[in-house]
VONU-785951 format. One record per residue (C-alpha): x, y, z; residue number from 1. Coordinates in pm, 1 decimal, decimal comma. Layout:
N
X = X; Y = Y; Z = Z; seq = NUM .
...
# end
This chain:
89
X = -387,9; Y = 914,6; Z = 384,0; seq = 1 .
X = -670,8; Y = 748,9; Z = 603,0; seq = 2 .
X = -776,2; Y = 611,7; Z = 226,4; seq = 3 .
X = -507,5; Y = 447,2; Z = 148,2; seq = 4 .
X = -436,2; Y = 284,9; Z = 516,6; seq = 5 .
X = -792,2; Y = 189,8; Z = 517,5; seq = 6 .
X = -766,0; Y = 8,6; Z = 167,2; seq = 7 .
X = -462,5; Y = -158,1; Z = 237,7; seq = 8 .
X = -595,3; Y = -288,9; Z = 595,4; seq = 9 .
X = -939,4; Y = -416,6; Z = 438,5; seq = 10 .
X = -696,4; Y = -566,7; Z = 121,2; seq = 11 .
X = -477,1; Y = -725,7; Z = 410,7; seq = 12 .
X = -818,3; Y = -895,5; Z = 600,2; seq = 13 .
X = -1049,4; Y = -949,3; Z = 287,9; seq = 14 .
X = -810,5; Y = -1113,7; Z = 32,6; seq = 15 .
X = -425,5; Y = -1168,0; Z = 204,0; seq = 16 .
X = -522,5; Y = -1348,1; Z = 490,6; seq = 17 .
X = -803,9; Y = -1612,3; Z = 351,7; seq = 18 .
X = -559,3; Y = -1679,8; Z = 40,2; seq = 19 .
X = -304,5; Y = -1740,1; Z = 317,8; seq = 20 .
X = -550,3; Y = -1925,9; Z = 558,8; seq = 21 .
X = -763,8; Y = -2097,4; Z = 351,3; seq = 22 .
X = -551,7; Y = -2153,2; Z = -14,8; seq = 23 .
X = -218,9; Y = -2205,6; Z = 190,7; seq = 24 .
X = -118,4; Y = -1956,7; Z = -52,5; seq = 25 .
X = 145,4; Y = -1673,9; Z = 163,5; seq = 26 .
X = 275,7; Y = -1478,1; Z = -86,9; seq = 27 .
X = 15,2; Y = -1186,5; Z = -79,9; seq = 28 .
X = 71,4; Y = -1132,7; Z = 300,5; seq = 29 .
X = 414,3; Y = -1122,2; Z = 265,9; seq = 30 .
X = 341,5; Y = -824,0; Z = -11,2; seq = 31 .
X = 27,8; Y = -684,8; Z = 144,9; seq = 32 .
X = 137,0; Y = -685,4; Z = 463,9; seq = 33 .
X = 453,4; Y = -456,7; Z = 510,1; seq = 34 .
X = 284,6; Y = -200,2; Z = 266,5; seq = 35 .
X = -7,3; Y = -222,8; Z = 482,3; seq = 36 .
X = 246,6; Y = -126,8; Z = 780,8; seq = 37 .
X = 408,6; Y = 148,1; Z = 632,6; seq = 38 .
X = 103,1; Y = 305,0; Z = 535,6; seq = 39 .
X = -34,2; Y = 260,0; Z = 896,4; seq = 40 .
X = 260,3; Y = 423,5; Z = 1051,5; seq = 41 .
X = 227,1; Y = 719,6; Z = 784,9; seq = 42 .
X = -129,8; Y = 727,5; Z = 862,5; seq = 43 .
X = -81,2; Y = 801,2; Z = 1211,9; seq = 44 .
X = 207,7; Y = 1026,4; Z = 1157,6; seq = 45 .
X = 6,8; Y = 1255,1; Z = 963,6; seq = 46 .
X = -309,1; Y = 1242,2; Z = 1220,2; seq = 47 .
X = -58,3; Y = 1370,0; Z = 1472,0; seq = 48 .
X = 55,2; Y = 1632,4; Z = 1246,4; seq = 49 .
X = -282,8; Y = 1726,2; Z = 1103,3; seq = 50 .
X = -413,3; Y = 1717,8; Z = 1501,8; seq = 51 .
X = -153,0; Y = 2018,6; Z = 1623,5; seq = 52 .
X = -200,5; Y = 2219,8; Z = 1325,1; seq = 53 .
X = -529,4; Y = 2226,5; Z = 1285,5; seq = 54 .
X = -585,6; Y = 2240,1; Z = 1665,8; seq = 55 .
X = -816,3; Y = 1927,8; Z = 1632,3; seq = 56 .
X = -1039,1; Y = 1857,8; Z = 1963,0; seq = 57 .
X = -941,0; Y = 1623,9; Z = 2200,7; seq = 58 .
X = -1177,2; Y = 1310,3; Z = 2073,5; seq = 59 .
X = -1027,6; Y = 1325,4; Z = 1736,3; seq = 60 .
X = -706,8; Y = 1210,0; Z = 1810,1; seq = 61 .
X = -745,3; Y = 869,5; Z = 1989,8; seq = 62 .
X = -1074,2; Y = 815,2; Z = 1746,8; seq = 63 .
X = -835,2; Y = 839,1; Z = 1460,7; seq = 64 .
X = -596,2; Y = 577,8; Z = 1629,9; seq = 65 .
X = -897,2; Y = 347,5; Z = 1732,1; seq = 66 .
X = -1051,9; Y = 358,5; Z = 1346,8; seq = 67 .
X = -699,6; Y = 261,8; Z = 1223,7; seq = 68 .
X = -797,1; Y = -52,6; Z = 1410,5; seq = 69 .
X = -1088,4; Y = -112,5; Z = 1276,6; seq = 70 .
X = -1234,6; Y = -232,9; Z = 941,7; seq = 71 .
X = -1388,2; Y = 80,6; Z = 765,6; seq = 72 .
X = -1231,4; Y = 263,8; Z = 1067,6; seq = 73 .
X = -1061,8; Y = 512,5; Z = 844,6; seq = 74 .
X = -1335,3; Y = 568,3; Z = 594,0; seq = 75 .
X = -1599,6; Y = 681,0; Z = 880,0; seq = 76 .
X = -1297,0; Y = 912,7; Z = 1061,7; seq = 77 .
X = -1240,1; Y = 1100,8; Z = 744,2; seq = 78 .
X = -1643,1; Y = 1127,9; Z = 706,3; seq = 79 .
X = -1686,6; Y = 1239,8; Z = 1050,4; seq = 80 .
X = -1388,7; Y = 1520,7; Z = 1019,1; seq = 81 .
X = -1545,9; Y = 1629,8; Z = 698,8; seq = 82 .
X = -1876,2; Y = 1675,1; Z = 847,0; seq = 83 .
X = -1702,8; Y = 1863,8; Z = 1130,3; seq = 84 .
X = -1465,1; Y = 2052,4; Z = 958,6; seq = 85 .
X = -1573,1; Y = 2082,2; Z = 632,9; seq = 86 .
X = -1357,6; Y = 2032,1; Z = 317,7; seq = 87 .
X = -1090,6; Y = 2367,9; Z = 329,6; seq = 88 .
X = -754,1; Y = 2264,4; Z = 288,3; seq = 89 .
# end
């Protein structure tokens, strides 16, 4: 999930918003955008849910609401909970 929020996000800042800004061209916001919000709103669903049942510590939860905030933000959570956690389902 933290993939997909974190590529829509850096699709959203790195190509919707210039062509909006700088081509005056809209139309990719208006597409990017509420995907980009759906997927954020999944994305911290699922942390919440993934936090209680896998009894996360306390730091993971409000770093994994900060990195949705952040470019790459999602990308380095996911690494870091790997690292910690390893890769069992």
């Amino acid at each position: 999930m933290g993939y997909l929020e974190g590529t829509s996000f850096l699709l959203l800042l790195c190509i919707a918003m210039p062509l909006k800004y700088m081509m005056d061209m809209p139309e990719m916001v208006s597409y990017v955008g509420p995907v980009h919000g759906v997927l954020f709103i999944a994305y911290i669903v699922v942390l919440f849910i993934t936090a209680h049942k896998i009894k996360m510590p306390l730091w993971a939860l409000p770093a994994g609401v900060v990195g949705s905030f952040l470019p790459f933000g999602p990308f380095v959570f996911d690494y870091v909970l790997k690292k910690r956690f390893g890769n069992s389902p």
